[in-house]
Backbone bond lengths (Angstrom), bond angles and torsions (degrees), N, CA, C in turn:
res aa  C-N    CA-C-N  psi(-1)  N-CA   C-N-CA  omega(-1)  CA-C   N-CA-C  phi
1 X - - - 1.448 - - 1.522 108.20 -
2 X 1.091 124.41 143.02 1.691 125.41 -171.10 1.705 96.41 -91.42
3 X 1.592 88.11 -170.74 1.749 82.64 -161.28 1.389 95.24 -114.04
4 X 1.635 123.71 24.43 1.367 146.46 158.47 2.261 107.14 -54.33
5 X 1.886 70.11 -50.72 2.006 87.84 -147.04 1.774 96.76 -83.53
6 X 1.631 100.36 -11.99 1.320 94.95 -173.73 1.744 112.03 -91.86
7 X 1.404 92.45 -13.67 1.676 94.53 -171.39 1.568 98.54 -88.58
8 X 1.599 131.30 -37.73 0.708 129.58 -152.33 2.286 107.45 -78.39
9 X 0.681 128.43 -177.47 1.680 124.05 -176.22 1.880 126.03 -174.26
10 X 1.382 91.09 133.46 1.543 75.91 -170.90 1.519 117.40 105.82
11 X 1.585 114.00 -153.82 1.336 124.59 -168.31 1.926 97.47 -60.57
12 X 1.621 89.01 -48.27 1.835 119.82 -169.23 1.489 93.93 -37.30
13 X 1.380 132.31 -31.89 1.242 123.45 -147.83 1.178 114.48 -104.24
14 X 1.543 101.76 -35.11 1.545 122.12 174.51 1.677 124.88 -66.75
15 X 1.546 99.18 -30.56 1.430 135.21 178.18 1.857 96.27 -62.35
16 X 0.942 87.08 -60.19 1.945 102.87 -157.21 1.966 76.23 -71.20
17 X 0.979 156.94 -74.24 1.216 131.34 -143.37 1.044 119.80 -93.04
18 X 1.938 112.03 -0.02 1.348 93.88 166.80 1.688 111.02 -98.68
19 X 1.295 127.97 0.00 1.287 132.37 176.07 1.404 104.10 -73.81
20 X 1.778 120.63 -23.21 1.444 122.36 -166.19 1.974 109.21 -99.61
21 X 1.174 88.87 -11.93 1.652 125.73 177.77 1.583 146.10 -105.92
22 X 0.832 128.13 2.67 1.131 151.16 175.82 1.926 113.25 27.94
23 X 1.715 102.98 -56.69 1.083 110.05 -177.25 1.485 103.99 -122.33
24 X 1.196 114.74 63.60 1.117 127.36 -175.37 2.121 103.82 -101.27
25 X 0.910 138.18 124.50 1.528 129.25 164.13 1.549 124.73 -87.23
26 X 0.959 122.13 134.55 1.846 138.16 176.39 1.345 89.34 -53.32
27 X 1.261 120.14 132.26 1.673 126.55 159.61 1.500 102.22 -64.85
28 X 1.603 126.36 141.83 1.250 120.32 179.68 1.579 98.91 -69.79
29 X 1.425 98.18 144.59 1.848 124.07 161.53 1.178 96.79 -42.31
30 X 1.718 124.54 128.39 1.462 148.41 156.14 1.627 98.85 -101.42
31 X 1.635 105.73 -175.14 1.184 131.15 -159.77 1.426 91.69 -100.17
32 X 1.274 95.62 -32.21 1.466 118.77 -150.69 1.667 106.29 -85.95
33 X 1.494 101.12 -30.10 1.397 108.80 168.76 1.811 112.98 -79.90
34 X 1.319 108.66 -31.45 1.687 110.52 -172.41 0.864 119.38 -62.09
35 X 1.713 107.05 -28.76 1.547 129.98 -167.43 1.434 107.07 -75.95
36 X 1.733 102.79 -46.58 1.559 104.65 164.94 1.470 136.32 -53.00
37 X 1.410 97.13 -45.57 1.482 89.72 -174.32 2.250 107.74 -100.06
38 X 0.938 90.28 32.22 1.687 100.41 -176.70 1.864 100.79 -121.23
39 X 1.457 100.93 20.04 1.685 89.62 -167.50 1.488 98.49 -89.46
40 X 1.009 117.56 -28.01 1.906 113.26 164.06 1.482 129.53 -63.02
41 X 1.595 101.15 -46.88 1.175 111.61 178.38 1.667 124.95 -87.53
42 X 1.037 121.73 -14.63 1.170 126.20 156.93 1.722 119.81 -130.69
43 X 0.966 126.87 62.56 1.608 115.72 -157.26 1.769 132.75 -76.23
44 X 1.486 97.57 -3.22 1.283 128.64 156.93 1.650 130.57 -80.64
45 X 0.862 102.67 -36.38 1.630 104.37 174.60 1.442 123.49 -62.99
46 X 1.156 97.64 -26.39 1.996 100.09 172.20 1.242 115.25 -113.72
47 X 1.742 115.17 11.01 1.423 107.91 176.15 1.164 136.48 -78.55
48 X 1.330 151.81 164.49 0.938 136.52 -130.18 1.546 115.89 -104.42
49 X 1.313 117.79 -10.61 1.503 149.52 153.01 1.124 100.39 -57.35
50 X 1.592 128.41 -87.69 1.603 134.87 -171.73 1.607 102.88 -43.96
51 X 1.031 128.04 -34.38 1.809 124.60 -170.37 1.008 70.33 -82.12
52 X 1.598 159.37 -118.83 1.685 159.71 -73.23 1.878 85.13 -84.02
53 X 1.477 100.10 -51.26 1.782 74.78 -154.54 1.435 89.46 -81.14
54 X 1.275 155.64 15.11 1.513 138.37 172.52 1.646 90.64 -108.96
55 X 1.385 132.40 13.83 1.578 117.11 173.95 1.605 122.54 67.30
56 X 0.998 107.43 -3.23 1.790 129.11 -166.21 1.508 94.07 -89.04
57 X 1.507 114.90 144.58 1.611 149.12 164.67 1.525 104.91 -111.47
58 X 1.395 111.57 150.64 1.665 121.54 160.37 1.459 98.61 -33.99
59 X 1.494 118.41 -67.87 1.434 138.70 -149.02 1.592 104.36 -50.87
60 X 1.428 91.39 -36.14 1.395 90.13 178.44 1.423 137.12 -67.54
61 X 1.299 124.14 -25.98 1.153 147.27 -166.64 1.785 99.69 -79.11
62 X 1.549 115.11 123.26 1.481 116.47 151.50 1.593 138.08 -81.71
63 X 0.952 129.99 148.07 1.767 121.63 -178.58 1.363 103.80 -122.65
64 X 1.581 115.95 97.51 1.311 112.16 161.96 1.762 131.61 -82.95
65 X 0.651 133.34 129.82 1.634 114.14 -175.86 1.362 128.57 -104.68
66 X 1.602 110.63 120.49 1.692 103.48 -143.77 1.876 98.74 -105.90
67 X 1.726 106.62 2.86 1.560 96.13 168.85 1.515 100.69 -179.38
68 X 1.128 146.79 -162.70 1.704 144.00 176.44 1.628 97.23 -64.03
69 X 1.164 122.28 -13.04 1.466 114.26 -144.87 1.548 115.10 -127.97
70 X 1.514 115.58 -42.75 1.055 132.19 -157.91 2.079 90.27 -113.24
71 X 1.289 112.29 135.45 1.743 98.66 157.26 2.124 91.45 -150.69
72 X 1.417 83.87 158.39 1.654 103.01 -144.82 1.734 83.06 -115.57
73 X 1.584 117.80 116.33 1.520 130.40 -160.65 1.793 98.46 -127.40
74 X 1.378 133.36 122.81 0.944 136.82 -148.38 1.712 106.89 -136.80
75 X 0.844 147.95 163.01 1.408 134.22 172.08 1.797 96.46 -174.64
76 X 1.527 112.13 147.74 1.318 114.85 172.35 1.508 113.07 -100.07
77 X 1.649 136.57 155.32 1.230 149.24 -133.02 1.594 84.77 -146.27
78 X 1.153 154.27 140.01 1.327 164.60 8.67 0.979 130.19 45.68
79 X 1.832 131.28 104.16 1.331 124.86 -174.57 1.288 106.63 -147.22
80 X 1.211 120.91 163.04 1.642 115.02 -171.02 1.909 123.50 49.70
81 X 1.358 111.94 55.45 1.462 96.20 -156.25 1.311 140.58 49.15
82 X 1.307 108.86 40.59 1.735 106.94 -162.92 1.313 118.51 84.96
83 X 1.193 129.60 -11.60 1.588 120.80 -171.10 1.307 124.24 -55.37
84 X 1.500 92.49 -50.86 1.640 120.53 -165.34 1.467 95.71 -117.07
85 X 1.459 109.51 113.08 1.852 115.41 151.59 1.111 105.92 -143.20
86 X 1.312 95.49 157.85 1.902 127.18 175.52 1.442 110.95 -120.63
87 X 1.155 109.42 165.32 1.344 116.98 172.34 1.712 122.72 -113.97
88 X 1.595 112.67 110.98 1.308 122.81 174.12 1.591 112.64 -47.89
89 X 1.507 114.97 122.76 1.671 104.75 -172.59 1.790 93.30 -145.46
90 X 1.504 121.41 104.52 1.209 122.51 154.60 1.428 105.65 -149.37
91 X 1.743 94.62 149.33 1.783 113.68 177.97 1.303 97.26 -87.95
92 X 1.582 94.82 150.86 1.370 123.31 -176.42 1.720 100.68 -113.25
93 X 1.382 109.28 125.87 1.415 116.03 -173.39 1.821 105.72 -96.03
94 X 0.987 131.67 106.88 1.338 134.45 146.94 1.440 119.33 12.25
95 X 1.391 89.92 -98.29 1.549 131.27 179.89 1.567 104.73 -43.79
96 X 1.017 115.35 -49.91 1.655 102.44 -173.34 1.611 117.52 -121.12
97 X 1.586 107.50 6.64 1.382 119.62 -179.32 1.671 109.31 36.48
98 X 1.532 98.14 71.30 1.427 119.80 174.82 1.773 121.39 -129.17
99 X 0.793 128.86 126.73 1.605 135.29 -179.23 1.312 83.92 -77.80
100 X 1.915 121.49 122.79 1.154 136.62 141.34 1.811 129.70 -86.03
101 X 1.160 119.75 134.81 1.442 116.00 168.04 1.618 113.09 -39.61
102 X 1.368 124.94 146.97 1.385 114.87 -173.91 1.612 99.22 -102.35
103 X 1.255 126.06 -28.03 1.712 131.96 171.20 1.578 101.38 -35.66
104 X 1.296 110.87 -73.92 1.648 146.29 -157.77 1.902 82.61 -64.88
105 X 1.214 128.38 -108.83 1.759 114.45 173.14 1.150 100.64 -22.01
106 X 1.178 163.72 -129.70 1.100 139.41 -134.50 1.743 145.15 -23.95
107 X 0.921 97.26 -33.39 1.322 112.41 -177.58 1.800 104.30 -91.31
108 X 1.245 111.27 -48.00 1.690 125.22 168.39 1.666 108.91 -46.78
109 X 1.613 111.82 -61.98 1.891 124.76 -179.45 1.031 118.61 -109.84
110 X 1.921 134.78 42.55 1.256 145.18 -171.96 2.103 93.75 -17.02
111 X 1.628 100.88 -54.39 1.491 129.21 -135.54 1.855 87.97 -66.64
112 X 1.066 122.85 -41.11 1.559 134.88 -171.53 1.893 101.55 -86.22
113 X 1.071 150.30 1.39 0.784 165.47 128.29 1.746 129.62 -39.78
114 X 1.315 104.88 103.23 2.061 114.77 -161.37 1.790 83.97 -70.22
């Protein structure tokens, strides 16, 4: 990898190799990637405190992807030995590598919504 692709990050990076690439493919969106690039913009949500007291692992978490832009990350919550769970539900925005409320998108993009 040159020290072009390594400096560069983000959209910038993806941009530059597919203009240099033609048939090049996007690695599918991980958890593991959201987590990465969400460490500014949300830097609590994957920390390692917030997972312990919600019972949640990486592993746990799904990534559906609801358009180029928007992908919809879900994870289940465990409480009381199993008694009591909920389900973790926020979109992950692309463009600005931001964790959105999933209530609030919903009601805004019924249409982008599984």
């Amino acid at each position: 990898m040159s020290n072009l692709t390594k400096q560069l990050k983000g959209k910038e990076k993806e941009d530059y190799i597919s203009s240099r690439f033609p048939n090049y493919k996007q690695p599918k969106m991980t958890i593991y990637e959201i987590k990465r690039r969400t460490e500014e913009t949300s830097p609590y949500f994957f920390s390692k405190k917030t997972m312990k007291f919600f019972n949640q692992t990486l592993k746990d978490f799904k990534v559906y992807k609801l358009n180029e832009y928007f992908y919809l990350i879900t994870c289940p919550s465990l409480f009381g030995y199993g008694k009591n769970t909920f389900l973790t539900k926020r979109i992950f925005f692309t463009q600005t590598n931001e964790l959105l409320d999933y209530d609030m998108f919903a009601k805004k993009y019924p249409e982008l919504i599984i």
